[in-house]
C-alpha positions as CSV (number, residue, x, y, z in Angstrom):
1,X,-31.4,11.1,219.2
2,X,-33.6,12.1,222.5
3,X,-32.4,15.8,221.9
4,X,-35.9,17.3,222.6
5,X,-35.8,15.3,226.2
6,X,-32.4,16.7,227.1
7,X,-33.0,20.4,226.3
8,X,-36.8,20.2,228.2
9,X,-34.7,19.2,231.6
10,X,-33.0,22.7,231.0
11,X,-36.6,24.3,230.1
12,X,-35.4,24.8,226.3
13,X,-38.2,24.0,223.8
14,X,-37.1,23.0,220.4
15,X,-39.5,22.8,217.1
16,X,-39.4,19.2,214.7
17,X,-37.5,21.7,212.2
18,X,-34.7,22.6,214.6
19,X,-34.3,18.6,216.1
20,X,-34.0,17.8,212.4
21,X,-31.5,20.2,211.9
22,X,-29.7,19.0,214.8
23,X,-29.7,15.2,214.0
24,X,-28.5,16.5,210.4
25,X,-25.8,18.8,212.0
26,X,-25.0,15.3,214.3
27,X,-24.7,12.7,211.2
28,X,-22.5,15.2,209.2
29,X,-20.1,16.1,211.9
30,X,-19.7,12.6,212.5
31,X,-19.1,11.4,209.1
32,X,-16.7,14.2,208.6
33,X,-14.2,14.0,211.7
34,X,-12.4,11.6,210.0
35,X,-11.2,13.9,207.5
36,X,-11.2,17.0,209.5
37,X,-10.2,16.5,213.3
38,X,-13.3,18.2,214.5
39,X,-13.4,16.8,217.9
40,X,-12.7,14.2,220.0
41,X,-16.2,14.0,221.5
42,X,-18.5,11.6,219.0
43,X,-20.5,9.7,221.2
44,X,-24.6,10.9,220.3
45,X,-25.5,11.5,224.0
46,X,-21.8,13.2,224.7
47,X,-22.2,15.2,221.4
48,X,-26.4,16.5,222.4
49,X,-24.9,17.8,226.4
50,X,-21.2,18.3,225.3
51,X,-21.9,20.8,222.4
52,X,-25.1,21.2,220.8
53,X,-26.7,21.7,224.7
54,X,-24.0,23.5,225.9
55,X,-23.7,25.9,223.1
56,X,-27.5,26.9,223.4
57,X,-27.4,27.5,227.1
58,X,-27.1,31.3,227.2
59,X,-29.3,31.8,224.0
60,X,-32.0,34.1,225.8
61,X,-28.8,36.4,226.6
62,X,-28.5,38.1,223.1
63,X,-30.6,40.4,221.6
64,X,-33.1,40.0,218.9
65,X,-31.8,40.3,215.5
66,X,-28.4,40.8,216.9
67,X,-24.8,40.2,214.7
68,X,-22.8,37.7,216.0
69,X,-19.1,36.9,215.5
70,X,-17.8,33.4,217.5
71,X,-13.7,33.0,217.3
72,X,-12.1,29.8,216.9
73,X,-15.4,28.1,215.9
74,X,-13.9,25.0,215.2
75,X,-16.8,22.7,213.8
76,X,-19.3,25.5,214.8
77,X,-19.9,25.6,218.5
78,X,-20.8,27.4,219.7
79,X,-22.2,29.5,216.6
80,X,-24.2,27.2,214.8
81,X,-26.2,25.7,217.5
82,X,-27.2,28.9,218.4
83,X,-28.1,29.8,215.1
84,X,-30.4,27.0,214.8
85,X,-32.5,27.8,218.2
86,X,-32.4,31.7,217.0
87,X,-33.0,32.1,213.2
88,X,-33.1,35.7,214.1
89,X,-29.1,35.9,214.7
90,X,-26.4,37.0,212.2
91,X,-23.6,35.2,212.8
92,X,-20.1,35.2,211.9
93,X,-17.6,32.7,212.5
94,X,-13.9,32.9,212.1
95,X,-11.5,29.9,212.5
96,X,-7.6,30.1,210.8
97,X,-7.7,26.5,209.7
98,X,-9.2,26.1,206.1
99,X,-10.5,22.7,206.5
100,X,-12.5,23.7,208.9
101,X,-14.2,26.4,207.3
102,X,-14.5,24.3,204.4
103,X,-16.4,22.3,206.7
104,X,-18.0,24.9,208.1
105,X,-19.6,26.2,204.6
106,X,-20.6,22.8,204.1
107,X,-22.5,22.8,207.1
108,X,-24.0,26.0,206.4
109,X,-25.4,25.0,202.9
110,X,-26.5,21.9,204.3
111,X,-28.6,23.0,207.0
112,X,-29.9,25.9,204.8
113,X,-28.5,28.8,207.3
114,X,-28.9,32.0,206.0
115,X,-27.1,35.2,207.3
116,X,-24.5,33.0,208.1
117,X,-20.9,32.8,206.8
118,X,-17.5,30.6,207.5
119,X,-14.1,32.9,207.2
120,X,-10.5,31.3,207.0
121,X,-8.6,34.0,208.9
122,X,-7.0,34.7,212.2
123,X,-8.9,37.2,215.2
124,X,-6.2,40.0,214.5
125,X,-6.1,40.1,211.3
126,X,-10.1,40.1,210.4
127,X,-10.4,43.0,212.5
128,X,-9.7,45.4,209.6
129,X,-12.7,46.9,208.7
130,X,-15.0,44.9,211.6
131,X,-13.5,46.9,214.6
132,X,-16.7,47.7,216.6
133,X,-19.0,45.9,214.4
134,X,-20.9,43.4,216.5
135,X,-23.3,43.0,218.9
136,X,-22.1,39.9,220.4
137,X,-19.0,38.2,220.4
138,X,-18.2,34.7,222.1
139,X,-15.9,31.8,222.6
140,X,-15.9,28.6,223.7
141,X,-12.1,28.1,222.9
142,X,-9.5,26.8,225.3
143,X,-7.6,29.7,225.8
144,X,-7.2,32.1,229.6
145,X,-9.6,34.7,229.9
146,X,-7.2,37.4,229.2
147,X,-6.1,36.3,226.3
148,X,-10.2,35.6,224.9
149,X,-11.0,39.3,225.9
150,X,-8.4,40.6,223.7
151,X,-9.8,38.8,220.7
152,X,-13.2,39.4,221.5
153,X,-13.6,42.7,222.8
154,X,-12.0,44.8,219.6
155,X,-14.8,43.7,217.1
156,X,-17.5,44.9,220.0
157,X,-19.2,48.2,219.3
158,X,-19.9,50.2,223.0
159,X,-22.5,48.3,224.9
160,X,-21.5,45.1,223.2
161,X,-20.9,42.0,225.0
162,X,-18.9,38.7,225.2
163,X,-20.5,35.7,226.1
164,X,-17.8,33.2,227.3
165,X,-17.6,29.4,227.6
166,X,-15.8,28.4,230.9
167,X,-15.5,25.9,234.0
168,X,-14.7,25.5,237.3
169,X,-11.8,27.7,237.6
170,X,-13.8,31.0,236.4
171,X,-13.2,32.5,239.6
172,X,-9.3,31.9,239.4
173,X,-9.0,33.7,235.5
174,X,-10.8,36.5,236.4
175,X,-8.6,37.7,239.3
176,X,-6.2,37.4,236.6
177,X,-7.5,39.3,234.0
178,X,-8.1,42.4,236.4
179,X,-5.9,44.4,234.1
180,X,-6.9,43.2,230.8
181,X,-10.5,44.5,231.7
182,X,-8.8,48.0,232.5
183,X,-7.1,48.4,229.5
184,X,-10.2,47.0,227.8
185,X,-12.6,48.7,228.9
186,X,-14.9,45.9,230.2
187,X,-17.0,45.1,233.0
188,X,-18.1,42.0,233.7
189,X,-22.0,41.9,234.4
190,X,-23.4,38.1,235.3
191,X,-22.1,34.3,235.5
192,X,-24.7,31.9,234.3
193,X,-24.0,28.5,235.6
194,X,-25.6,25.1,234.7
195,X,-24.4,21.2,235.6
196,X,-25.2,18.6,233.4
197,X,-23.1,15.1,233.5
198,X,-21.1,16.0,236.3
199,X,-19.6,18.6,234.5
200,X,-20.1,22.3,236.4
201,X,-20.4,24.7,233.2
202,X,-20.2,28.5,233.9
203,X,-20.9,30.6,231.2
204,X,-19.2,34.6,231.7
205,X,-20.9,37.8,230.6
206,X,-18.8,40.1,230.0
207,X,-19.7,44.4,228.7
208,X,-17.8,46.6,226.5
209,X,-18.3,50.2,228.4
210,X,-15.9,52.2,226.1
211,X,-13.4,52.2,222.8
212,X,-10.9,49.9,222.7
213,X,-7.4,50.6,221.9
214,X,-6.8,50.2,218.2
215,X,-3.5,48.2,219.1
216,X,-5.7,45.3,220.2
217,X,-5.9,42.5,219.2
218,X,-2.2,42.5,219.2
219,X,-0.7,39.7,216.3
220,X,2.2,37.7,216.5
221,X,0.5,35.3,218.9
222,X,1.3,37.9,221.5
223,X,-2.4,37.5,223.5
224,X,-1.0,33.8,224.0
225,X,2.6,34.6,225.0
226,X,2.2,37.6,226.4
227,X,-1.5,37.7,227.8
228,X,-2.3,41.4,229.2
């Protein structure tokens, strides 16, 4: 695993403790897709660009010490990778399949994460009692922009961003989701963008600038269906 020689070409230094943790977070993953589904991408080189570097790419974007919630984690990106190139971070991640945050917890233990916890429950429905809450809230899952911001922006206290995951057609969901940034009262401040195996990777910044509704998110799968 050259994962010290891929993150130095995108001028991001890594310690022998975090590569091991990596190469750990690799093997495990690996051996557990089988029984979980985690992803489709299991290839070492695929897996160091595809998630672990990708996940880390906006990592000088949140603040120190800052709590973290990432919906949909899936098998932790892009939550634990950040976690592992800032120690600093609190994070939260929230998935509604259970095997997955079994897997999750697993991973946590494993790879000795502290201030760090796997919940089995679905965006509007943890939101009791974590409305406004975080720092930080992001996303890499493949899901519209309009539908992402009304998961995301509810558990965001004022100030709070969003830090989401997206490609080529950023420019496209953002004219769409004019009105969902109305109604959410967020302003979008920067794009980072990076390129690494052909793939064009744009990474959205997005600031909560006032309350949110408390109707948001709405359940019944209604962001999906009925996007605002």
């Amino acid at each position: 695993m050259d994962i010290k020689k891929i993150f130095s070409r995108f001028n991001i230094s890594i310690s022998p403790s975090q590569e091991e943790q990596f190469k750990k977070y690799y093997s495990f993953l690996v051996e557990e897709n089988n029984k979980y589904n985690l992803t489709a991408i299991t290839d070492e080189n695929d897996v160091i660009y595809k998630h672990f570097l990708d996940s880390v790419l906006p990592k000088d974007e949140i603040g120190l010490g800052a709590k973290v919630i990432d919906i949909g984690s899936g098998a932790g990106f892009p939550a634990v990778p950040l976690k592992i190139m800032r120690p600093d971070l609190q994070i939260t991640m929230v998935d509604s399949l259970n095997k997955r945050v079994n897997f999750l917890n697993a991973l946590i233990e494993m790879l000795g994460l502290s201030e760090t916890e796997a919940v089995h429950s679905r965006a509007e429905d943890f939101i009791k009692g974590k409305r406004e809450f975080y720092d930080y809230a992001v996303a890499r899952a493949v899901a519209p922009l309009n539908t992402l911001l009304e998961y995301l922006v509810p558990y965001l206290k004022i100030g709070g961003c969003c830090i989401i995951y997206k490609s080529q057609k950023l420019d496209e969901e953002i004219e769409i989701a004019k009105n969902a940034l109305k109604i959410l009262s967020v302003k979008f401040v920067k794009v980072l963008e990076f390129e690494y195996l052909g793939i064009s990777r744009k990474i959205l910044i997005a600031e909560k600038t006032g309350k949110t509704n408390e109707k948001y998110p709405r359940g019944k799968n209604l962001p999906k269906t009925k996007p605002l």
